[in-house]
C-alpha positions in Angstrom: -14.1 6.7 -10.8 -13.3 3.6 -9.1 -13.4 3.5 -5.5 -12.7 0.3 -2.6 -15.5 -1.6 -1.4 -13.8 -3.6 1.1 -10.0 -3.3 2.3 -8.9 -6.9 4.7 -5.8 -8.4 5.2 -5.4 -11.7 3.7 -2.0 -12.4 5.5 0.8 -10.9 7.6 2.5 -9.6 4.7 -0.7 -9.0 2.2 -4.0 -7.0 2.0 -6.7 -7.1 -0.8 -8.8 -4.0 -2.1 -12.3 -5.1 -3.3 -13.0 -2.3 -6.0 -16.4 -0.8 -7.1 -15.9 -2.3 -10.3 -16.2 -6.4 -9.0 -12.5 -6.7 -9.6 -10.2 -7.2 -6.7 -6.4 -6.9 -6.3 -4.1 -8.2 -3.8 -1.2 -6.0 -2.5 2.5 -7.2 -0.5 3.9 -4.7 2.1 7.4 -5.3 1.0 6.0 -4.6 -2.4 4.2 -1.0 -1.4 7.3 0.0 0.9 9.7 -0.5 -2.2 7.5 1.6 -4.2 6.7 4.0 -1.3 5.6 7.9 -3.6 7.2 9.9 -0.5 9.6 12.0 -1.0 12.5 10.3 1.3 11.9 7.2 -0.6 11.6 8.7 -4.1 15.4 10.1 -3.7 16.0 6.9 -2.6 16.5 7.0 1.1 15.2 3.3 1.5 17.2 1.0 -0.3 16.5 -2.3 0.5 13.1 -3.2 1.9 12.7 -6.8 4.5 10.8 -9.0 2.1 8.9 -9.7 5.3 8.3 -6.5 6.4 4.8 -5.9 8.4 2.1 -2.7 8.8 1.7 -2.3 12.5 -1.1 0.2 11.1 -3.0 1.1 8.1 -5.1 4.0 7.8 -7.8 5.4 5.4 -6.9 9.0 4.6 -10.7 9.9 3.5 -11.3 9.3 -0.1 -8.2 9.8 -1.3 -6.4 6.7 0.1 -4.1 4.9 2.6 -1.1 5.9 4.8 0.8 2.7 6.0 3.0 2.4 9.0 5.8 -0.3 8.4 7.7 -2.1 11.1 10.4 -1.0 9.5 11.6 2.0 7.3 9.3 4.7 5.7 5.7 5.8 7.3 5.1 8.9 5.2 3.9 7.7 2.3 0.2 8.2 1.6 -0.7 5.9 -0.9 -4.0 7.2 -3.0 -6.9 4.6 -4.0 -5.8 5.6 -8.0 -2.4 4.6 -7.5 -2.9 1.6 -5.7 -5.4 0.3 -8.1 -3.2 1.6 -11.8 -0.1 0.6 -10.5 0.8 -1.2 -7.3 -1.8 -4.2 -7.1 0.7 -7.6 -7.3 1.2 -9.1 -10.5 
């Protein structure tokens, strides 16, 4: 299994996961909060997310992976570290 190395933030608006495997993807808030896997969000509470929308906290949630509080909108989304690296990094 793949697991993060390193998680920084690279600018107001983006973070990078270094990953176990030498590869490293880059992730937008506005980009995560669209795609939020809660379940307000996945019956479409949130319907337009602030392109420049900020975390005023990220946290680790053990292994498993990250729980991001937005300035605005959702904050109940736990994003895990298999989700985040399959199908969320930025394109």
């Amino acid at each position: 299994m793949v697991y993060p190395i390193h998680l920084f933030q690279v600018s107001r608006y983006t973070f990078q996961i270094d990953w176990s495997d030498g590869t490293s993807d880059a992730y937008r808030l506005s980009d995560l909060q669209q795609r939020c896997p809660c379940q307000f969000c996945q019956k479409g509470q949130i319907k337009e997310v602030d392109p420049l929308v900020l975390a005023q906290k990220i946290d680790v949630c053990g292994r498993f992976g990250i729980k991001i509080e937005f300035t605005s909108g959702c904050n109940h989304g736990v994003y895990s570290f298999e989700y985040l690296k399959n199908e969320c990094r930025e394109k």
